[in-house]
C-alpha positions as CSV (number, residue, x, y, z in Angstrom):
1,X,109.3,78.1,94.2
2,X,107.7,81.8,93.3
3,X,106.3,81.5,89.4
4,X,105.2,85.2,87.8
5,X,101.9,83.6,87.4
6,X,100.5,81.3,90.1
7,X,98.4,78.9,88.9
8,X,96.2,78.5,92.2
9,X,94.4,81.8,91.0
10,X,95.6,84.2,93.9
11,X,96.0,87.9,92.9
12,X,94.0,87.7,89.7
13,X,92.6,91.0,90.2
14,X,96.8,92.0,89.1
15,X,96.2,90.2,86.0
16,X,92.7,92.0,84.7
17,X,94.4,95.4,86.3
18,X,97.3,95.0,83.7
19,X,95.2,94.0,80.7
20,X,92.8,96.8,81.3
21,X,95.6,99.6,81.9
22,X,97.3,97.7,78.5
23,X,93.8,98.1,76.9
24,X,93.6,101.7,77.8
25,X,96.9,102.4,76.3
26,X,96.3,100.5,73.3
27,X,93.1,102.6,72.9
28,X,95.1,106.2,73.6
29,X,97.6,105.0,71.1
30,X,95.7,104.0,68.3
31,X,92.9,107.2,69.0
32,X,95.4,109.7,69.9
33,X,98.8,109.0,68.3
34,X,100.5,112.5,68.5
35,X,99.4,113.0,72.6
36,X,101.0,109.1,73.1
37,X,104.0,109.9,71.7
38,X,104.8,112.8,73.4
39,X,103.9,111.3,76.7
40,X,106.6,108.6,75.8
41,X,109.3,111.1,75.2
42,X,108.4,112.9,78.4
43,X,108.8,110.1,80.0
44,X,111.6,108.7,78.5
45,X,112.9,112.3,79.2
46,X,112.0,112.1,83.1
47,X,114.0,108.9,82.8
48,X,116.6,110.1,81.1
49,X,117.2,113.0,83.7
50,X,116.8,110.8,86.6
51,X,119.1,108.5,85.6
52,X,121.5,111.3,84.8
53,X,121.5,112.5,88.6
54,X,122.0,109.1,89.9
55,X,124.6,108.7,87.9
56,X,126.3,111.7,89.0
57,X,125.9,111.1,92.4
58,X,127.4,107.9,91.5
59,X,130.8,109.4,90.2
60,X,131.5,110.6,93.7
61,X,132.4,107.3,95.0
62,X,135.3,106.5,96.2
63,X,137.7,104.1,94.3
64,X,136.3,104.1,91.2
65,X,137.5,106.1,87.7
66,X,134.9,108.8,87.9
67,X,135.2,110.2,84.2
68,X,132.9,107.8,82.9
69,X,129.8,107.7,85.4
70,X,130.8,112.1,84.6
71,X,130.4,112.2,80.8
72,X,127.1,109.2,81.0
73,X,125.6,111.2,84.0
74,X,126.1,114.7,82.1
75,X,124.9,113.1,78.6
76,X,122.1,111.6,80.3
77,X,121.0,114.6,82.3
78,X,121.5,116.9,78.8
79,X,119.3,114.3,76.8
80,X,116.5,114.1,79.0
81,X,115.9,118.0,79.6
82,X,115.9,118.1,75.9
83,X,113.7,115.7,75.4
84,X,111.4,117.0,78.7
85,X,111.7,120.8,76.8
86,X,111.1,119.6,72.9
87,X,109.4,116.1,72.6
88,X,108.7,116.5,69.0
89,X,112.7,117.5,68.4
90,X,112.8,114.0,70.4
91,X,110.5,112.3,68.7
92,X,111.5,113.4,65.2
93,X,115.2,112.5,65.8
94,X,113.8,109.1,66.9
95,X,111.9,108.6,64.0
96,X,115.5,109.8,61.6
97,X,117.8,107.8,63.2
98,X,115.2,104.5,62.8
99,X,114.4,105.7,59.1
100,X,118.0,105.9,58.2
101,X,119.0,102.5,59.9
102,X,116.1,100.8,58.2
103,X,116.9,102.4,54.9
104,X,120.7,101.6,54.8
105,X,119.8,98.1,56.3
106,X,117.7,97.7,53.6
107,X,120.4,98.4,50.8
108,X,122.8,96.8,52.7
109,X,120.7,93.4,52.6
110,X,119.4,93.8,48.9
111,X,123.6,94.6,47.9
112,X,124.0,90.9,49.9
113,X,120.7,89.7,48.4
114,X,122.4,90.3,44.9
115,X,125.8,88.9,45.5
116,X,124.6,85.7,46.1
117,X,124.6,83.3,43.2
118,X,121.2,83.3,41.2
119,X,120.5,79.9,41.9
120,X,120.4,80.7,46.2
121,X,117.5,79.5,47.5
122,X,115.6,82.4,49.8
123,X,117.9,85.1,47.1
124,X,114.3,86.7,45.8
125,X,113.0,87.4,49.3
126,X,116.6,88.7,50.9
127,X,115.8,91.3,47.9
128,X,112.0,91.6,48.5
129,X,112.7,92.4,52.0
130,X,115.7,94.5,52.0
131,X,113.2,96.4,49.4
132,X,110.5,96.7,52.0
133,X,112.9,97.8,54.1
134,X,114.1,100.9,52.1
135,X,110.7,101.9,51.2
136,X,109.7,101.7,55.0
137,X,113.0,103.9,55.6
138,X,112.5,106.6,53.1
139,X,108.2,106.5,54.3
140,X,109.8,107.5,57.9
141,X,112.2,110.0,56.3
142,X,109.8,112.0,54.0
143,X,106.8,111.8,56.2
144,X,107.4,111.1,59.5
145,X,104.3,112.5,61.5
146,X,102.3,109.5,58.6
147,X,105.0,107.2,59.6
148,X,104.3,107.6,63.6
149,X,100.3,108.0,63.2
150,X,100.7,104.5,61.7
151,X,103.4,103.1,64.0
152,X,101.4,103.7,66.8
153,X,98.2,102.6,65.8
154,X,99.7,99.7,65.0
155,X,101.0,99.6,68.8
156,X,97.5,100.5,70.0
157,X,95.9,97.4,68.1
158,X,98.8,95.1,69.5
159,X,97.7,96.7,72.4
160,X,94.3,96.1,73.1
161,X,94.6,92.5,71.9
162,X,96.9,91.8,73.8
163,X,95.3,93.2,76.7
164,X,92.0,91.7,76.3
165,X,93.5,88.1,76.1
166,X,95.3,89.4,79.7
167,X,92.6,90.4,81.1
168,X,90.6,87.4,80.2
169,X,92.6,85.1,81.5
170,X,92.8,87.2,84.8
171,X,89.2,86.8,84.9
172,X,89.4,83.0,84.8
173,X,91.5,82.9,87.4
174,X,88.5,84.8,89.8
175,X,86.7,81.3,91.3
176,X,90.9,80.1,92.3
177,X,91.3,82.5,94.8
178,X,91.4,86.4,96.5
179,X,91.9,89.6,93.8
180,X,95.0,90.7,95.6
């Protein structure tokens, strides 16, 4: 049986190659916030477009209802060239769409949060977190370029942690066996 890890130590040199390219991100993110967003949305874009072809060239199977693969393959393909020609368009309805979510979830749960009876154990932090929520919602609304610097610092910490620990371990592994 194949495992994602193997214990004897064989291919280790994957394992530091993954922390160190996580490391590196975590360090772009968190020192250049602006640059790694707008790489993500090109890439997201690139996706986007690419899976838009495919699944145009999908539709012209035979057999099948081709309206759908049509309008997800056209939507698709539309979405990503936006997002290839205006990132920060991208990236700013992103961060609107999350802000509003996370604002209305927020009211939504302190609403439930108050219709409970007073004696609910948990009632106080339901409200204390559906509060959180709304101010979180409203930071992303107002100022969303302070909202992203922080989200993705954040992601670069998380980052580099967690790469480090990856890579360490990788490095363990070096006496079990060959790099690759």
């Amino acid at each position: 049986m194949k495992t994602l890890f193997r214990p004897s130590g064989r291919g280790w040199g994957w394992m530091v190659l993954r922390g160190l390219v996580l490391v590196l991100l975590g360090l772009l993110a968190a020192f250049s916030p602006f640059s790694t967003a707008l790489s993500l949305a090109w890439v997201l874009g690139l996706y986007a477009c690419i899976d838009g072809v495919l699944l145009l060239l999908a539709s012209t199977a035979h057999g099948i209802n081709r309206k759908p693969l049509l309008w997800a393959g056209g939507l698709g393909l539309l979405l990503g060239l936006v997002s290839l020609i205006w990132p920060q368009i991208t990236i700013l309805l992103v961060l609107t769409v999350i802000g509003a979510w996370v604002l209305l979830a927020g009211a939504l749960q302190c609403v439930a949060a108050w219709q409970l009876p007073p004696a609910t154990p948990g009632r106080g932090w339901l409200t204390v977190s559906g509060l959180l929520s709304i101010l979180f919602g409203v930071l992303l609304l107002v100022h969303p370029a302070g909202a992203l610097a922080a989200l993705m610092t954040v992601f670069g910490v998380w980052a580099v942690v967690s790469g480090a620990f990856i890579l360490v371990h990788g490095w363990h592994l070096r006496r079990q066996g060959p790099a690759f």
